[in-house]
N, C-alpha and C positions, 0 to 999 in steps of 0.2 A: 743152327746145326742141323735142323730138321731139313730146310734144303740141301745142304752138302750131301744128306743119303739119300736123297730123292735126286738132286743131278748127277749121282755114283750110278745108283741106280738105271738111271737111263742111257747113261753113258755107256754101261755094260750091256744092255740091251740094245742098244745103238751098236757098238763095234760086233755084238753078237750075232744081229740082222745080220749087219752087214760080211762078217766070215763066211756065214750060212748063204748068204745070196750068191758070191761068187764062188763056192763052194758047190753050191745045188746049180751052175751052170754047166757042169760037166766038162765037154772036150777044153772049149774055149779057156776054162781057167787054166787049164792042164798045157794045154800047146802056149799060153802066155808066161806059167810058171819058167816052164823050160826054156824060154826066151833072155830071163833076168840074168842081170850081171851076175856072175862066181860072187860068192861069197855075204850076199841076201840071201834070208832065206824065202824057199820056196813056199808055195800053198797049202800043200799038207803037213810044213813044217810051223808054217802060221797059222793053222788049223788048230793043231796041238797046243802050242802055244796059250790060243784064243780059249781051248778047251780046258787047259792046265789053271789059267788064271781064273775060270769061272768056278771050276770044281774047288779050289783049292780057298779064293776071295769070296766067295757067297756067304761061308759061315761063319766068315769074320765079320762082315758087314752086318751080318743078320744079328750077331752078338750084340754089336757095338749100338743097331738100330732097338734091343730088346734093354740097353742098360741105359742109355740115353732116356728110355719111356720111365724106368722103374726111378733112377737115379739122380738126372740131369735136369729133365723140362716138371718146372716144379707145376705147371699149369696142365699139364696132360693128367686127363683120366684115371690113369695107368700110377703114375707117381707111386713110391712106395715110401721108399727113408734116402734121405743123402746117404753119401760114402760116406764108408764107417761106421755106421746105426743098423741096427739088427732091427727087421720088420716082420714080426710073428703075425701071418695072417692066422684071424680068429672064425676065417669061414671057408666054403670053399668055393675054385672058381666058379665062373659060371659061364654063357659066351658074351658076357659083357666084358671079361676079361680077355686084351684083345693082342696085346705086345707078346706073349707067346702064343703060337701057331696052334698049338694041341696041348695046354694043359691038360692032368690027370683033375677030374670031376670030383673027383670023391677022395682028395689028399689035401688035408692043411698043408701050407708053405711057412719056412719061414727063410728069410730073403735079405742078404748081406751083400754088399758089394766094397770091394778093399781098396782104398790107394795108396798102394805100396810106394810109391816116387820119393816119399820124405824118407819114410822108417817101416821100421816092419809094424805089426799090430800085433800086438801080446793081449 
């Protein structure tokens, strides 16, 4: 699973260069846009686009890549409780703690993750 959001990953940084490259060529992209058949879309339409998916996919991935660490890979560091199991941390982070970006230093967590798929959880 840990490669799937490492090849997402680049993959978006890959089509992201690449927006930004013929993008940042200026005329050129502009007099090729206006060249393309009716009904593709154009470069500043693929732009938005390129821009829409990464604003909108980053904090999904980032989610899935912070629940997969606490939930999933029972060998990472990070590990917390499976789904289901309520995890009362008894300390606080520290930057050893690495699967969120900017934990608060100075707040006990305590850390549930649901899977709703079967049933609900009462």
């Amino acid at each position: 699973m840990k490669k799937k959001i490492v090849s997402g990953g680049l993959l978006a940084i890959a089509v992201t260069t690449a927006f930004i490259n013929v993008y940042a060529s200026g005329a050129d992209a502009v007099s090729n846009a206006e060249k393309m058949e009716k009904g593709k879309p154009g470069i500043l339409e693929t732009k938005t686009i390129a821009e829409e998916g990464f604003i909108y996919g980053l904090p999904i991935v980032m989610n899935y890549a912070v629940m997969y660490e606490y939930a999933v890979d029972r060998d990472s560091g990070q590990f917390k409780a499976p789904f289901n199991q309520i995890k009362n941390e008894a300390r606080v982070y520290t930057y050893r703690d690495t699967a969120i970006i900017t934990p608060n230093s100075d707040t006990p967590y305590s850390i549930l993750w649901l899977d709703l798929r079967a049933q609900p959880i009462v």
